[in-house]
N, C-alpha and C positions, 0 to 999 in steps of 0.2 A: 504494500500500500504506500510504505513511503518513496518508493521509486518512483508510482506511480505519480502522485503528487506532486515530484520533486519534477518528471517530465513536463508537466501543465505547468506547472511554477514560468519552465523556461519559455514555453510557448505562448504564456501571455505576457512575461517580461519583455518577448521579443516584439512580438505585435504592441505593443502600449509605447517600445520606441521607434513602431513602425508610425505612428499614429501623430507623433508627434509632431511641431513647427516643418513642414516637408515639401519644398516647392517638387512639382511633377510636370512634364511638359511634353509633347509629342509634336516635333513638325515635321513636315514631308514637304521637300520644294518649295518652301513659303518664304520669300522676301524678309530682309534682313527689317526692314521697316514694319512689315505687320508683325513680326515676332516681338520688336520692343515695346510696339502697342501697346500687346496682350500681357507683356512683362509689368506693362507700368499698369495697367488695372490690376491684377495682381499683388501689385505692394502697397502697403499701407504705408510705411513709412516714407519711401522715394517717389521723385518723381522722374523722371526719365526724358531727358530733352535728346532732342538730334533733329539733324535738317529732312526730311522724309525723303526729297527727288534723290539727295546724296548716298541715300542708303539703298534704294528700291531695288536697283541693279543686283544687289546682294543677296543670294539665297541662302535660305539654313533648312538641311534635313538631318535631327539629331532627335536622339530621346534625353532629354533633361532631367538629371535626377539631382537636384542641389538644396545645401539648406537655406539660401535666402537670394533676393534679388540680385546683388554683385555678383555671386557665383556663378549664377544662372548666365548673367549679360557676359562674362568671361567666356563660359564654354557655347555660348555661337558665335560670338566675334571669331573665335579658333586662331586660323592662320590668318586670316583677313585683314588687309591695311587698316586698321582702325585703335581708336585707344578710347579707353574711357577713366573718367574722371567725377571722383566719388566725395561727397560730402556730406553733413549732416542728412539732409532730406535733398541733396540734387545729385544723378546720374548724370554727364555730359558724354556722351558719346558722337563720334564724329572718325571719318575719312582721313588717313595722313598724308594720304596721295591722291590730291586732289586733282580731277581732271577729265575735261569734257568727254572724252572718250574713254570704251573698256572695251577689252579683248573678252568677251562670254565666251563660251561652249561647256562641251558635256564629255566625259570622257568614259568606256566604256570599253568592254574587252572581249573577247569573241563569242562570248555568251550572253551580250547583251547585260550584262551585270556592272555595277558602276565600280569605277578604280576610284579608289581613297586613295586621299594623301600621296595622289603624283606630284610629283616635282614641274611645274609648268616654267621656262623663263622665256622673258623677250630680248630678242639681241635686235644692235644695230643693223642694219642689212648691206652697208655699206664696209665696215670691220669689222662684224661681231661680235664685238663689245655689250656687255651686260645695261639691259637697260630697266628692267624693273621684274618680277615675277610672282607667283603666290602657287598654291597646295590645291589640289580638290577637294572637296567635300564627300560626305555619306553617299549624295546620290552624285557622281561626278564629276558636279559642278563647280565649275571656277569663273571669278571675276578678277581681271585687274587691269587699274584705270594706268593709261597709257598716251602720253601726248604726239607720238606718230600715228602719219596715217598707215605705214606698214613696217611691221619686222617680221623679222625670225623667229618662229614658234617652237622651241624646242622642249619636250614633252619623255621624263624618264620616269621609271619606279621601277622597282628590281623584281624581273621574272617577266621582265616585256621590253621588248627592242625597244627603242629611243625614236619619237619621231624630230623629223627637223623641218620645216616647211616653210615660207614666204606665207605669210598671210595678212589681209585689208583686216586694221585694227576694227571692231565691233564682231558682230554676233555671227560667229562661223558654226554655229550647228554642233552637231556631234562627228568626235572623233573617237575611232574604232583603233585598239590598241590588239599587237599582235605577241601574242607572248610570246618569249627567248626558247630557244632550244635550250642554253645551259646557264646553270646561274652556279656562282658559288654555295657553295655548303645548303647544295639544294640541286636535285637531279629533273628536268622537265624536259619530256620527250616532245618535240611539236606532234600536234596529232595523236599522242598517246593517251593524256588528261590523267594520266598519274604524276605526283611528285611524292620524293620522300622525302621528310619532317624528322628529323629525331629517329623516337621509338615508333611513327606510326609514316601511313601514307596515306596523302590526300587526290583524290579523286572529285575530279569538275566532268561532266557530260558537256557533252557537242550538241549542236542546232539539231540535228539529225534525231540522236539520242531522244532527247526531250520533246520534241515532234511526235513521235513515235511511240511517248509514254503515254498513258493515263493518269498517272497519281507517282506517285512515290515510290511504291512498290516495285511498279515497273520500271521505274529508271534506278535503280540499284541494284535489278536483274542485271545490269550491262556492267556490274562489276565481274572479273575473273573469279570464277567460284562459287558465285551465290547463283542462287533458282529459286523460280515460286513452284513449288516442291508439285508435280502434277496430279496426287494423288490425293493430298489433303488441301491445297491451295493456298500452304503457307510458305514463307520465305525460310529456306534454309543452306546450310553449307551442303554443294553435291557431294562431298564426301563423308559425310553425317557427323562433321566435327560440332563440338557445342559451339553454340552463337549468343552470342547476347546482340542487341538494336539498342541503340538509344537514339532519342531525337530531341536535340540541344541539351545531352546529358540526364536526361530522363528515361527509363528504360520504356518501353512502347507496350503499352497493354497488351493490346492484340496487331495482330498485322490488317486491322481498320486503321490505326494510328499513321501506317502507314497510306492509305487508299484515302483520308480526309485530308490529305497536301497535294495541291498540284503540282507536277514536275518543273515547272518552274521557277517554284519558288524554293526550289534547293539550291543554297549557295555552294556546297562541297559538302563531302562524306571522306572522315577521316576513318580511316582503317588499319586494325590493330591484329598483326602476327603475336605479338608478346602484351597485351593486357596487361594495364596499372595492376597494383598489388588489391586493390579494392574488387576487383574485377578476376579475382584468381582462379574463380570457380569454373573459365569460361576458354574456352582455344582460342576463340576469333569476336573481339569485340567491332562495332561499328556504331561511327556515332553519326548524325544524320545531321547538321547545319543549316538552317533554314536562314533565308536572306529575311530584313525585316519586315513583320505580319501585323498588320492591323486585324479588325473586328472583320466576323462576315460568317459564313455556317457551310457546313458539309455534310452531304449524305448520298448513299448509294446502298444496295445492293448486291450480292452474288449467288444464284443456285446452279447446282451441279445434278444430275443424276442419270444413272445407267438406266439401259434400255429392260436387260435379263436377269438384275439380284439387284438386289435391297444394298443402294450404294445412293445416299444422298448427301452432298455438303450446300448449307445454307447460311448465310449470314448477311446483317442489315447493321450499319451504324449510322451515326447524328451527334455532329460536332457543332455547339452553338458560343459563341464568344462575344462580348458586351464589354467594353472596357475594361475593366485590369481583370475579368473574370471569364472564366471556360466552364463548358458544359460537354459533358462527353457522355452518348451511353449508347450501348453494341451489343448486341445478341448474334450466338452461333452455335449452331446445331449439327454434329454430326453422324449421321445414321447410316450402321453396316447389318444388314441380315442377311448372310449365309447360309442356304440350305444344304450344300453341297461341299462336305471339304470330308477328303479319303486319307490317311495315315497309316502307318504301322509303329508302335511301339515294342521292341524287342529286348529282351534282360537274359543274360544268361549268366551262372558261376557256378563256379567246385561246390557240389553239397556233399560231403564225405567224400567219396573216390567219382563220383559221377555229375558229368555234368546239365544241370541242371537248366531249362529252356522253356521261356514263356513268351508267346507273343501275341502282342495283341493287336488286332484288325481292325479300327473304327470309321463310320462313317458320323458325323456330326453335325451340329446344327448351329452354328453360333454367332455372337453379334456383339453391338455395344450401342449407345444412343447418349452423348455427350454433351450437356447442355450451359454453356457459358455465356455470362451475362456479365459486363462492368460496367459501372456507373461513377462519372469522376466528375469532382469539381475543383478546380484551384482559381485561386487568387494572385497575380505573380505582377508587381512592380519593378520594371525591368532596375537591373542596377542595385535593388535596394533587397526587399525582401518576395517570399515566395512560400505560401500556405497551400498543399493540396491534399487532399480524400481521397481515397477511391474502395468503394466497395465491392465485391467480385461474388456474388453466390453461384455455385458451380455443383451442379448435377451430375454423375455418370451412372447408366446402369448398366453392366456386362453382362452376360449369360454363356452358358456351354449346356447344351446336353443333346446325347446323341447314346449310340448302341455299340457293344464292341461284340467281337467273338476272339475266344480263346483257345490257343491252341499250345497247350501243359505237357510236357513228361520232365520223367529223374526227379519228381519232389512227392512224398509221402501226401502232402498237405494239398498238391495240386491236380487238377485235372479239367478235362475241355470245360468248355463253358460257352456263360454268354453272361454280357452286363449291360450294365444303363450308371447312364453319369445325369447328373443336373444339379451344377453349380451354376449361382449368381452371385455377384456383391453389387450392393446398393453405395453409393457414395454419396457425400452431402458434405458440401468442403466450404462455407464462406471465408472470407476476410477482408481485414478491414486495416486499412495504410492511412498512416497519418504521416504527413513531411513538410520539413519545415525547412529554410536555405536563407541564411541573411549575410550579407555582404557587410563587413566592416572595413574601419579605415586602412588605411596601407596597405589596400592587395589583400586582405586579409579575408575568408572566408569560413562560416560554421555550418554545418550541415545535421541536423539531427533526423532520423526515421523511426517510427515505430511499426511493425506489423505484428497482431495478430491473426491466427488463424487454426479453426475449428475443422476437424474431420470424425462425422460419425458411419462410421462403417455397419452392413449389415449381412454377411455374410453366410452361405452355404454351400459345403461339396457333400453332395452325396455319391456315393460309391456302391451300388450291388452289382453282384456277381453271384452266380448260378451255376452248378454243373449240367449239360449235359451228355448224352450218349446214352450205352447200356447202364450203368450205372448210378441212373438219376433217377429219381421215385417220380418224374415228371418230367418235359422237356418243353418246361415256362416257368417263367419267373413265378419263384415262392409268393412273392406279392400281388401276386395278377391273377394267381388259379388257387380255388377254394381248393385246401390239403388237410390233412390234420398238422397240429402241430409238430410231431416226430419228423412227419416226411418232411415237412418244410425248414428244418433244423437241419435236417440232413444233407437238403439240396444247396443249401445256403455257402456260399464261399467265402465272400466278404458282406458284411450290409454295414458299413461304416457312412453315419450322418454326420459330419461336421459342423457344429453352429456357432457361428463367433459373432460377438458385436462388439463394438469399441470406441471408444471416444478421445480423441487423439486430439490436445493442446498444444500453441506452441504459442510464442511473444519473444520476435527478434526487435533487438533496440539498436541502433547504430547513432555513432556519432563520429563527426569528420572536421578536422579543422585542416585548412591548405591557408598558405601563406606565398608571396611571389616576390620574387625579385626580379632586376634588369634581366638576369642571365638565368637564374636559378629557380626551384619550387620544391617546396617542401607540402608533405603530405602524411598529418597525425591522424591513427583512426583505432575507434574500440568498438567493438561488437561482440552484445551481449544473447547468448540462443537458448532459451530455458523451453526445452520439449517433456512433456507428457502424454503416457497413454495408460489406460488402463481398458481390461478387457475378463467378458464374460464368454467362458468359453464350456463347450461339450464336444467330448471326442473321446477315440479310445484307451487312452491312457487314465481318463474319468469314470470309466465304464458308462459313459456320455450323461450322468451328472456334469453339472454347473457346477464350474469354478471358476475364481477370481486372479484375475494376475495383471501386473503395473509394471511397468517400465519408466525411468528417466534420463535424463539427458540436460546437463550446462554445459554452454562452451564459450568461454571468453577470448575474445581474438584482443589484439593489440597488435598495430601495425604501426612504421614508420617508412615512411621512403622519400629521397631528393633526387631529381632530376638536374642532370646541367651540361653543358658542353665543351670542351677540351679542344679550343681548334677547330676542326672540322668532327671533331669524334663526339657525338652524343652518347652519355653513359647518364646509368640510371641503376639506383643502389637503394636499398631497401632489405627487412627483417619483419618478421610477423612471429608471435608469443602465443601462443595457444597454451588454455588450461582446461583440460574437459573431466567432468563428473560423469559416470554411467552408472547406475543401478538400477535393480530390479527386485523382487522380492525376495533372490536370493544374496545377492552379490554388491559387489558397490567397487567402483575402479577409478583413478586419478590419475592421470597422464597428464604430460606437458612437455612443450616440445617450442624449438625454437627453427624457423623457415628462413633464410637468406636467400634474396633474390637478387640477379644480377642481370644487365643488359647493354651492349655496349653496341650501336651502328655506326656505320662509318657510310660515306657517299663516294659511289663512284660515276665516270662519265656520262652512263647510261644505267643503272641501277643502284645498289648499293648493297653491304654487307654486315650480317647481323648477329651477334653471337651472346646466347640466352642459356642463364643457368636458372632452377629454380625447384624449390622443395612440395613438396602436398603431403595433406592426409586426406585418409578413406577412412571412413566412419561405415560400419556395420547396417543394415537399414535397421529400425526397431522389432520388425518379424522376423527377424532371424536371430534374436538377441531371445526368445520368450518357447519354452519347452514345449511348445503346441505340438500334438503328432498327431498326423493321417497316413491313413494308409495307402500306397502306392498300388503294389499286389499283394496278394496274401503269402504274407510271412515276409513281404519288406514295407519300409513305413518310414517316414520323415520326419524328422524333430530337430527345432533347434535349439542353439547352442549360447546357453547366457554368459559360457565366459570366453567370447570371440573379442578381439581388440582393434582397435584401430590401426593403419600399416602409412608409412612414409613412402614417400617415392621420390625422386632424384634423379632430375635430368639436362641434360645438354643438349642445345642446337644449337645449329649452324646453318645459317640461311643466305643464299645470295641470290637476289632478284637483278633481273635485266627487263628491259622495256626496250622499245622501238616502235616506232607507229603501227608496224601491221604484225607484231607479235610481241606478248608478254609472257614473261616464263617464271621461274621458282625453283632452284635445286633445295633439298633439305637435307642435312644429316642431323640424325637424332641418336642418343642413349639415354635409356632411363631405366634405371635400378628402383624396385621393388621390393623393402624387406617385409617381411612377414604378411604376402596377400590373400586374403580370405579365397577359400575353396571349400569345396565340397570332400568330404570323403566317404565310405561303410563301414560299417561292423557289426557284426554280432552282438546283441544286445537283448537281456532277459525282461520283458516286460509282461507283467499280471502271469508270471509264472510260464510264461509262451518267448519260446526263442525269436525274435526277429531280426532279419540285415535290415540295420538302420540306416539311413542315406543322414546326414548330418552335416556340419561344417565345421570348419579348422584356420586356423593360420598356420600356413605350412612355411617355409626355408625361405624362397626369395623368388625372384622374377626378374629375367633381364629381357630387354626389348632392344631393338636398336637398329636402324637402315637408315633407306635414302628415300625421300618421295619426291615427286615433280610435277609439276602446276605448267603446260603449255597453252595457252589460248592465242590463236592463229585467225586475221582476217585476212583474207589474200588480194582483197579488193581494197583495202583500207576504209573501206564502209560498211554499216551493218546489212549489208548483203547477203554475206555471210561469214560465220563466226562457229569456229573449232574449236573443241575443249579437249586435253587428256590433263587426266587425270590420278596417276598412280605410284606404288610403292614398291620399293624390294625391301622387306622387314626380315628379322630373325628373330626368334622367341626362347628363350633357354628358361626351363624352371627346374622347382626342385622342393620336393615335398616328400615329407616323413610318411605318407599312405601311398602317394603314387611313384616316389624315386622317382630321378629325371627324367626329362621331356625337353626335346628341341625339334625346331619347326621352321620350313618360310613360310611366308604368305605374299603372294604379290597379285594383288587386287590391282584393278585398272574400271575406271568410267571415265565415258567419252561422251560427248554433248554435241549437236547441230543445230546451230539456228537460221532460219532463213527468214530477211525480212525485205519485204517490196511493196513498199505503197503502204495501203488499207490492210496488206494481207500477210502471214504472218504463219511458221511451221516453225517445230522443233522436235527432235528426236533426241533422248537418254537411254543411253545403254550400260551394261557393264558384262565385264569378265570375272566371275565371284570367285570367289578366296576364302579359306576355312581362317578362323580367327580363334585362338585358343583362350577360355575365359574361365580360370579356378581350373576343374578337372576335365571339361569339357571342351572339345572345338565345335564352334557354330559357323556354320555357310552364311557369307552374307547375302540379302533379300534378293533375290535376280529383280532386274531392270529393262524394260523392252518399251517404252510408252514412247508415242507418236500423237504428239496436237499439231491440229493446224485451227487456225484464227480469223474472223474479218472482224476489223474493226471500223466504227461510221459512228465519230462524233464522240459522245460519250456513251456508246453503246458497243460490247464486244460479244462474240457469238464465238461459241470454239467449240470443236469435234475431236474427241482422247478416245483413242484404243491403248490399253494396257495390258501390258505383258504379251504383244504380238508375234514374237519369235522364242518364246518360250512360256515355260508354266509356272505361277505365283507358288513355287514349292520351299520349302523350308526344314532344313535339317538338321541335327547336330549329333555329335557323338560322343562319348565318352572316351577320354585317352587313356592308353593304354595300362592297367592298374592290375594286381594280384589278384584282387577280389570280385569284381563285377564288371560285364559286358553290358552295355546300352549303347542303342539305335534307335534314332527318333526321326521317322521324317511323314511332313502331312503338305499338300496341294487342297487349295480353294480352288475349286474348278469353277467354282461362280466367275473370277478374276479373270481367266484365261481368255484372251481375245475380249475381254468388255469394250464395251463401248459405251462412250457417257457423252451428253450434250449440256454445256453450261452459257448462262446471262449472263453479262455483268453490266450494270450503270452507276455512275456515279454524275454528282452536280457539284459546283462550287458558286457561292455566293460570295464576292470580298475576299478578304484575306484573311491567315487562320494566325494564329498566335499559339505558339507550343511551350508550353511551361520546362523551366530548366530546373532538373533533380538529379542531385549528383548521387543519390545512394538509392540500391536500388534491392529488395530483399524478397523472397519467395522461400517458402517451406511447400514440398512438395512431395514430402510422406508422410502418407497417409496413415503409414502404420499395417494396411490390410497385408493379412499373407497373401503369399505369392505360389 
């Protein structure tokens, strides 16, 4: 409680000095003389003289955030010939270079986007000699008054040629700036629209690019790597790396966030290989820069759905913004029903001297139906402070059930059969964010978040199993055909009900302070994770009585990290403190552990060179932490394991990107050490007086990984015409565990992309070449890829036609590595999938301009807790 309190304390201390004496101002384009106007209605105390015709020529586009009138009349005079002169109660502001004539125009750069703070001067035209000059503006523009009727116009800023030009002093329109192939300590390919930054690289789209987009979304698809994923129709890395968005350092609810900004009002999108220490949870962050947004509203729709199986995606959002405040709220539904998906599950091991062989044959039925809703409001004075909400209540309900047949020998306990499965879980997940960001003086910045978030689980697997053949007193299910109880006892294999419910709490708190220098940035941070679950459960380790069992979880992070630059070399250094609590009803565990992160780029001609050290832990989920058992087949059974720990990992890369206009590339070399990572193992284990192989988990020895992967994306036209992606790895895997003794492995996975774009119209094809990927005791195939869109797009309206998985089948497998004790083979095909075909809408509108709140911390809990 007193936490609690103590957070509201700061939340209204900050707002009550948000509130206080606060000049705020917003101009676009508007005349140096209307803005003093409105300045001098604005002050009580001053009055505000100036000649009106002297100043009109003068534009200001700036947001004003000051504590009082002088400050305010400082920052739009800027660079501008002017001075002003303050007294008790008079302003005098006034022109130093007086003179009938000025040189106007507008300056702007191949995106249409206005250059600040260019360097404009006038020479003589006769010698050269410097005759007066002045700076752009926000939008721009520049004025400077000038007593010839012609000079020399010459026009610099770094990371764009220099222009030089004879020009008639007055109003020459707009000048279009062509950006540098090479700048210092900064790498710009013409025509490629990446540069690299430091630790990140910054990414502008082309006229073409942004033509061609719809929203946001779509113009960030034309970075190297990302996709709006064809099957759920969200933005992700083609190589399923984690991703964080953010948009003006706010992480993006859903990817409507992204579809309620027009494509042209992105000023650049920075993009991160190695992620701030804050962001450590993530491979590839991306932050999205919007140019500046006034009031106006967004909304659109999108539905999806196949012709042959229960495959629908739907979602509608409305983004509505009134002066310093936003309104956001979004619905999306995703619905799979499956009548049709075939498997085999197979187990075999040494029972005494023989081996022992069960396999099972199922057809099934199964689905999910996913229901998310967010609703956000914030308040965000640019410069100063920034209050937002957002509530998220979140629906899912899954289902499975289907029929198996079995086919037993070499087990006393076993023989043919048949079974029925019918598990659901019901989810029910709100939460609720509260954030708050206020800007102090000297660069100085506090960031505090809080989320809550509620998951009640409702859970069932049931399991029966039947014999029969010669040997069955019946050849149907005990539960379906009146028997006496003997026969029914007798025929019975398994009849295991599993029923769990559970109510899983969590309240993550952060706080961030960042401070900036000329050169340098520092970044303080603590984060506080207090998780609970407790759960009512029946199964057969209860003889399926109800009982009660709890879990917890604190984990206090402390971070620090400074960024700076060396020359041409940006490095970036940084440590993270971790203290975590775990208990459960039986147990209770303290760990802490200290992370050092390291990053060091360097800039070369045409790309640049990146070299990234940097520590993690893996945390157990909380259902594998809790002795829940079910039963697999009869006479093996699953339970976990309450005293599993958390494992470190330890890695190196090495990155060097190249660019050139009509190809971008990525060599990577990586190693990373894994001590103690959670796996699976079995064993023999006597429970209620019945021997069972119990499938369980462990922290076995270690884990090494390590190869080279490579990122080529090829336009051979130097237009989006068309556009080639590969995508792959040479990896090696060495482990080493106390149940399974060593294991090493490749893997080298490959996905390749096609896009064609012309006009209105618009295809793309994802494929891949899948790779087993080894995870605890098991290798998994990754998902096979075969999908083919083509698109027309007219206006704000898009129509597209997906076939999935057209050159092969939606199949999925994995197996178990090689181990002393147990054989498994797992593989199942959705034949619903195979050759689908799906027809999707999309529209969207824009009213005005959108305004996106900036949130530098960004928090999600997203376990649930449910077994798995």
């Amino acid at each position: 409680m007193k936490r609690f309190s103590f957070i509201i304390f700061l939340w209204v201390t900050f707002l009550s000095l948000a509130s206080a004496q606060h000049l705020s101002r917003h101009y676009h384009n508007r005349s140096m003389s209307d803005v003093l106007i409105d300045l001098d209605k604005a002050s009580a105390r001053y009055k505000v003289s100036f000649i009106y015709n002297e100043l009109e020529d003068f534009t200001v586009t700036q947001n004003v955030e000051a504590p009082n009138i002088p400050d305010a009349i400082r920052r739009v005079i800027g660079f501008y010939p002017m001075k002003m002169v303050v007294s008790d109660s008079l302003i005098t502001v006034e022109c130093i270079r007086k003179s009938e004539r000025k040189l106007i125009g507008r300056l702007i750069d191949n995106h249409n986007l206005p250059v600040e703070f260019a360097n404009v001067q006038l020479l003589n035209p006769h010698d050269s000699t410097f005759l007066c000059g002045g700076v752009s503006n926000a939008n721009g523009d520049f004025v400077i008054p000038c007593e010839q009727n012609q000079a020399i116009m010459k026009v610099s800023y770094v990371g764009y040629k220099t222009i030089s030009r004879l020009v008639n002093v007055g109003r020459i329109g707009t000048i279009r700036m062509q950006a540098d192939a090479y700048q210092l300590k900064r790498v710009m390919v013409k025509g490629n629209l990446r540069t690299d930054r430091g630790d990140h690289a910054t990414y502008t789209f082309n006229e073409e690019q942004v033509k061609n987009s719809r929203h946001t979304q779509d113009l960030i698809a034309n970075i190297p790597g990302i996709i709006i994923d064809p099957v759920t129709g969200k933005t992700r890395s083609i190589v399923n790396k984690k991703m964080k968005i953010l948009i003006n350092d706010v992480a993006m609810t859903s990817d409507n966030d992204l579809k309620s900004i027009p494509a042209e009002k992105i000023k650049k999108v920075e993009y991160y290989d190695a992620p701030p220490a804050r962001y450590g949870d993530v491979d590839i962050l991306v932050n999205i820069i919007t140019k500046p947004l006034d009031t106006g509203y967004a909304v659109g729709f999108d539905a999806k759905t196949a012709f042959t199986t229960g495959f629908v995606n739907g979602n509608t959002y409305y983004k509505y913004n009134k002066g310093y405040s936003q309104f956001f709220f979004d619905y999306n539904i995703e619905m799979r029903n499956y009548h049709d998906c075939i498997g085999e599950d197979h187990y075999s091991f040494m029972l005494d001297d023989r081996l022992a062989d069960y396999l099972y044959s199922y057809k099934k039925h199964f689905g999910y139906t996913n229901n998310t809703m967010n609703l956000k409001y914030a308040y965000s004075k640019p410069e100063d402070i920034t209050f937002q909400v957002t509530a998220t209540p979140n629906y899912l309900h899954t289902f499975y059930r289907g029929n198996v047949d079995i086919l037993a020998q070499n087990h006393p306990e076993w023989t043919n059969g048949k079974g029925h499965n019918d598990n659901y879980t019901n989810t029910f997940g709100p939460s609720l964010d509260l954030y708050l960001s206020k800007q102090l003086p000297h660069k100085q910045q506090i960031d505090v978040d809080v989320l809550g978030t509620y998951y009640h689980n409702d859970q069932q697997d049931l399991n029966q199993q039947w014999k029969v053949g010669d040997d069955a007193q019946a050849d149907a299910a005990p539960m379906q055909k009146e028997m006496s109880a003997t026969d029914a006892d007798d025929n019975i294999l398994v009849d295991d009900k599993m029923r769990s419910k559970n109510n899983s709490y969590s309240l993550i708190t952060e706080v961030n302070y960042s401070k900036q220098w000329k050169k340098g940035e520092l970044t303080l941070g603590w984060n506080n994770w207090l998780k609970w679950s407790d759960y009512t459960i029946r199964n057969v380790l209860s003889g399926y009585e109800p009982y009660n069992s709890s879990s917890r979880i604190n984990i206090q992070t402390f971070s620090a990290e400074y960024q700076n630059n060396l020359g041409k070399l940006n490095y970036r250094i940084g440590a993270e403190g971790v203290w975590r609590e775990q208990k459960n009803d039986d147990t209770r565990k303290i760990n802490s552990y200290i992370r050092p992160t390291f990053l060091l780029t360097y800039p070369l001609k045409n790309g640049s060179i990146q070299l990234q050290t940097l520590n993690g832990v893996n945390y157990p989920p909380i259902a594998n932490l809790n002795e829940n058992t079910t039963i697999i087949i009869p006479g093996v059974v699953n339970q976990g394991n309450p005293n599993l720990t958390s494992n470190n990992e330890y890695g190196t890369f090495l990155r060097i990107n190249h660019y050139a206009s009509w190809i971008q590339g990525q060599l990577a070399f990586f190693g990373v050490y894994t001590d103690s990572p959670m796996s699976v193992y079995y064993e023999w284990r006597t429970i209620q007086g019945e021997k069972y192989l119990v499938q369980t988990y462990e922290n076995s020895h270690y884990q090494w990984w390590y190869g080279m992967g490579y990122a080529i994306n090829i336009k051979p036209f130097k237009n989006e015409l068309l556009n080639i992606g590969l995508y792959g790895s040479f990896e090696r895997y060495s482990m080493s565990s106390g149940i399974i003794g060593k294991h090493n492995q490749w893997r080298i996975p490959l996905t390749y992309q096609i896009d064609v774009r012309k006009g209105k119209w618009g295809a793309s094809y994802i494929g891949n070449i899948v790779a087993k990927k080894p995870w605890g005791p098991y290798n998994y195939w990754d998902e096979s890829a075969s999908n083919f869109s083509v698109y027309y797009q007219l206006g704000n309206w898009r129509i597209t036609a997906t076939g999935y998985w057209l050159f092969n089948d939606a199949k999925y497998r994995f197996e178990i590595i090689d181990n002393p004790i147990l054989s498994r083979k797992e593989w199942h095909t959705i034949k619903d999938n195979n050759r689908m075909v799906s027809i999707g809408v999309s529209w969207n509108f824009f009213s005005g301009k959108k305004k996106d709140i900036q949130k530098n911390i960004n928090n999600r809990d997203a376990d649930s807790g449910a077994f798995k």
